[in-house]
PAVO-574763 format. One record per residue (C-alpha): residue number from 1; z negated, x negated, y. Coordinates in nm, 3 decimals. Last residue first. Example, Ala and Ser with C-alpha at 12.3 -4.5 7.8 and 13.67 -1.06 7.14 Angstrom:
BEGIN
2,-0.714,-1.367,-0.106
1,-0.780,-1.230,-0.450
END
This chain:
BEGIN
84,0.567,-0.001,-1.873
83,0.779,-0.138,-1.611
82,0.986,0.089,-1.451
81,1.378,0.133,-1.497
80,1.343,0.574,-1.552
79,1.181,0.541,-1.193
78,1.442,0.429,-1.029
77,1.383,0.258,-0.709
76,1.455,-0.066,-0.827
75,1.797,0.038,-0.903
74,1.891,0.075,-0.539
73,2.212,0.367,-0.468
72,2.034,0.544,-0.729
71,2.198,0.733,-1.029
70,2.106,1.094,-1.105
69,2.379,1.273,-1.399
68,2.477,1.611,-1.479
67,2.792,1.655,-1.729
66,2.771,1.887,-1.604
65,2.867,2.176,-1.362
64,2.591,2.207,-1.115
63,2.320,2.469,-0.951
62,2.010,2.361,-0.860
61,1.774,2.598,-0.766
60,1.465,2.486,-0.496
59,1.096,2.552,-0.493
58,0.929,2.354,-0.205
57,0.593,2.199,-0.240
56,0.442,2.022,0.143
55,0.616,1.947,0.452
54,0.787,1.672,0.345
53,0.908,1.716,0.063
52,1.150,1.468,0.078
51,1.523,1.434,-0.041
50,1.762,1.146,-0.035
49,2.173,1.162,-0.032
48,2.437,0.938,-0.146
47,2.754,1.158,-0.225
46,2.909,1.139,-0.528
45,2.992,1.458,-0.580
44,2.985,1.704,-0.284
43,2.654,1.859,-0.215
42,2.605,2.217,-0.081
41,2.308,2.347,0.070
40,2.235,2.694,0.085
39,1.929,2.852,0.264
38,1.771,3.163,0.161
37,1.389,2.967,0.231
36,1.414,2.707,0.490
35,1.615,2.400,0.509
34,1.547,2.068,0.665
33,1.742,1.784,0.789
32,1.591,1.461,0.726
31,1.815,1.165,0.932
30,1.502,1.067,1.101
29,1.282,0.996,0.770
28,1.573,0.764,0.717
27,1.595,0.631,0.337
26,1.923,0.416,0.301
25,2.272,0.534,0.138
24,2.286,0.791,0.328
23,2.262,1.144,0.397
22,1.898,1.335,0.424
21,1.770,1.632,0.260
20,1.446,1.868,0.341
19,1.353,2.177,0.153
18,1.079,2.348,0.334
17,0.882,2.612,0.146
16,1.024,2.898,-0.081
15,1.397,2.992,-0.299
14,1.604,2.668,-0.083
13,1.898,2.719,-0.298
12,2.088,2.363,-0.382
11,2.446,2.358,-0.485
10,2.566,2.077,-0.641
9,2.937,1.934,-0.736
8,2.904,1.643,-1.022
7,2.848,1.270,-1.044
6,2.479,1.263,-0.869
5,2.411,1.024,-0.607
4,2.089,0.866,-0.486
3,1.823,0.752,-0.210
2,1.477,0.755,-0.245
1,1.362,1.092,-0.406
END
């Protein structure tokens, strides 16, 4: 996911694979940190942050209090605003 903020507190579990997260409000392959299986990451609201999978599938739980919401830092990058 190119980058993006969420309005609520997360906490990510890394269940299998390689999760990997970056902060920023630009994509930076170089500022991807990743996180194994049994780790915790936790995400502050509001923060701009980008996520790759870039060693292959990871399985991650997301835990938040809603109301839940995604909204990218660039609009074009959002999916959801695509041309059909």
């Amino acid at each position: 996911l190119m980058p993006h903020t969420h309005p609520e507190d997360r906490i990510y579990t890394v269940m299998s694979g390689v999760f990997y997260i970056g902060f920023g409000s630009v994509f930076d392959p170089d500022k991807l940190v990743a996180y194994g299986p049994g780790s915790v990451v936790v995400l502050p609201a509001n923060t701009p942050h980008f996520h790759w999978a870039r060693s292959g599938e990871y399985v991650s739980q997301v835990y938040g209090t809603g109301p839940l919401g995604l909204e990218y830092i660039d609009r074009r990058d959002d999916p959801r605003h695509a041309s059909k």
